[in-house]
N, C-alpha and C positions, 0 to 999 in steps of 0.2 A: 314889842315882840309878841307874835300869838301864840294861840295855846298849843297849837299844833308845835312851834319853832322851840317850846318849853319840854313837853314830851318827849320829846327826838333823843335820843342819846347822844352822846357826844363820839364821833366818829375816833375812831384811831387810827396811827399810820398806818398808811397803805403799803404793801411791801408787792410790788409785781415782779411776779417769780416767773421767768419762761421757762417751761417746762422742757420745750425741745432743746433751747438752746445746753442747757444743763446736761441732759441726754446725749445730746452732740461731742460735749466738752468729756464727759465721762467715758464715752466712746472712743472719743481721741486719744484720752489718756492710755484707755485698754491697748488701744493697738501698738502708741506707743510701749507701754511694758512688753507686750508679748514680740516687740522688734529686739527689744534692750535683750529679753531672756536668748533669743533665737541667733542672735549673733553673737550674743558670751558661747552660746554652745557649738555654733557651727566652727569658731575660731579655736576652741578645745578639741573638737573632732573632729573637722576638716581644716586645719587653719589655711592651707594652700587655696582649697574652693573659695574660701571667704574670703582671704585676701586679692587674689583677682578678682572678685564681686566688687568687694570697695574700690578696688583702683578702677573700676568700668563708674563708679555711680557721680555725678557730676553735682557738689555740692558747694558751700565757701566755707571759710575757715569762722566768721560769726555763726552760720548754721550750726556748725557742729561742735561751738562751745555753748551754745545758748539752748539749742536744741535736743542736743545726746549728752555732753559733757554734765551741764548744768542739775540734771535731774539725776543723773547718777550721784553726782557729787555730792548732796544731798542726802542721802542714804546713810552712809556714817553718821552725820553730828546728829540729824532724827532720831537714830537710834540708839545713840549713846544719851542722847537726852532722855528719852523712853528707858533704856537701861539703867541708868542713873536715877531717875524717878523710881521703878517699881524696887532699886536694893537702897533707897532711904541714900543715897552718897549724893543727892541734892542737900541732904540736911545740914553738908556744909558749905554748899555754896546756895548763893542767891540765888529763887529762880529766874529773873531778869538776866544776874550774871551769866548763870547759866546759856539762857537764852540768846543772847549777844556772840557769848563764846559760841555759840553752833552757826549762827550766822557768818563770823568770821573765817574759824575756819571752811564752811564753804565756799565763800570768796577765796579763801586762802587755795583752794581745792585745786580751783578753775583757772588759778592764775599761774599755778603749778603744772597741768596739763599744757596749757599755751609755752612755759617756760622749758619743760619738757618737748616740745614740737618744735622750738628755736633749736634743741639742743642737736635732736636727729637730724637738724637743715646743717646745722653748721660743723658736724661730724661727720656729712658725707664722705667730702673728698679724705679724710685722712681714711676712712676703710673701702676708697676704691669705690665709693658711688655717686651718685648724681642727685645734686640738692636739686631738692621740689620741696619749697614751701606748705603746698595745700597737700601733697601727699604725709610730708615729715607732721603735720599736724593730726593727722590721719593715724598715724602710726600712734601718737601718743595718746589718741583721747582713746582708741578700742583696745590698745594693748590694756588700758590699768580697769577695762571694764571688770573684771575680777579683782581688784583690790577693790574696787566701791562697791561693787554686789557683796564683801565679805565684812561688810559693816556692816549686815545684818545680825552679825555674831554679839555684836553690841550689846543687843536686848541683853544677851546674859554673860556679865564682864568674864565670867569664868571660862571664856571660852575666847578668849583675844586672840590666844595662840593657833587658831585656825587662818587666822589671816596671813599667816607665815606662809603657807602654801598658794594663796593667792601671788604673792609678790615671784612664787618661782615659776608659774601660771601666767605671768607679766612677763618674762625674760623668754619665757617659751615662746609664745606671741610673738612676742619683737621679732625675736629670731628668725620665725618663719616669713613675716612679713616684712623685713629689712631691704632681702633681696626683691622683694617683687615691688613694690612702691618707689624704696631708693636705690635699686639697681645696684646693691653691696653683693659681691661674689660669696657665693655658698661659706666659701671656707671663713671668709673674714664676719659673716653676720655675729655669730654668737657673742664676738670679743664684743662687737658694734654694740650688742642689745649690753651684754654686764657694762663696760663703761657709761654710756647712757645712763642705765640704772645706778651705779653707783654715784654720777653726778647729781643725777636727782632725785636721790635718796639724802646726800649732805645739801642741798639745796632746800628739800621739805624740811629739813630739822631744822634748819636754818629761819625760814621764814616761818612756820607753825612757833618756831620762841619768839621769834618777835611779834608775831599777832599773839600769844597769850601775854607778853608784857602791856597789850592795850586794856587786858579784862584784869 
């Protein structure tokens, strides 16, 4: 070995960071959020506008659990993990446990969404509409966009009961967009959206206890 190969320091791992690509990905995400906020608000205060936008916009039923669904759905367990962490109510659970359980019920989320959009296909005909698959999944993943935005309430547990208003925020949605997607007559939408909801309201309690019986 020379004296020069002696000298030398000893390199360390190299880590190649792309910089634009990162920039890129950061950007993507920006735009996504500022789609997520922009169509929670247009379907709050135009929901008629918005919901003929969506029925115009030509997507699949993986795009919009993978792509819109998935990120929303995500939002509650983060947060309640983060809320849980800053009031010490990690201190009784593991934080691995912890961590598993937010993963779950995020699957659990998405799988609820999908189960919920079987539910609007397969309800049509009894309210007088016209099943469509990719629209009935439509209706479920943007109607609950205000239950997943309202799990930001999380951070601070004391404040759970704001999300009670999301969930009547969810049947309003429906409602408006029942008729325009699956063709349900003005007067029958509301029953359409509360059964819906109340199906997959005893369907989440349902499958949220059995995914905590796995933690």
């Amino acid at each position: 070995m020379s004296a020069d190969n002696e000298n030398t320091p000893p390199r360390g791992p190299r880590f190649n960071v792309n910089v634009e690509d990162a920039k890129a990905r950061a950007q993507e995400a920006m735009r996504k959020s500022e789609f997520i906020l922009s169509r929670a608000w247009g379907l709050l205060r135009e929901p008629k506008k918005e919901w003929e936008q969506i029925k115009a916009e030509e997507t699949t039923i993986p795009h919009i659990l993978i792509g819109y669904v998935a990120p929303l759905a995500a939002i509650p367990p983060v947060c309640d993990l983060i809320g849980s962490a800053l009031f010490n109510r990690l201190l009784t659970v593991e934080p691995g446990e912890a961590f598993i359980r937010a993963v779950i019920t995020w699957i659990v989320s998405i799988g609820l969404v999908y189960f919920l959009g079987v539910l609007v296909n397969v309800l049509a005909d009894t309210f007088d509409g016209d099943q469509n698959e990719l629209n009935a999944q439509k209706i479920a993943a943007y109607s609950l966009t205000p239950s997943f935005l309202s799990g930001v309430f999380s951070l601070w547990p004391p404040l759970w009961w704001v999300s009670l208003f999301a969930l009547a925020a969810m049947v309003y949605i429906m409602h408006r967009g029942l008729p325009i997607l699956m063709k349900s007559p003005d007067d029958r939408a509301l029953s359409y959206a509360a059964s819906v909801t109340v199906a997959a309201a005893v369907a989440g309690i349902v499958l949220f206890s059995l995914a905590s019986c796995v933690t």
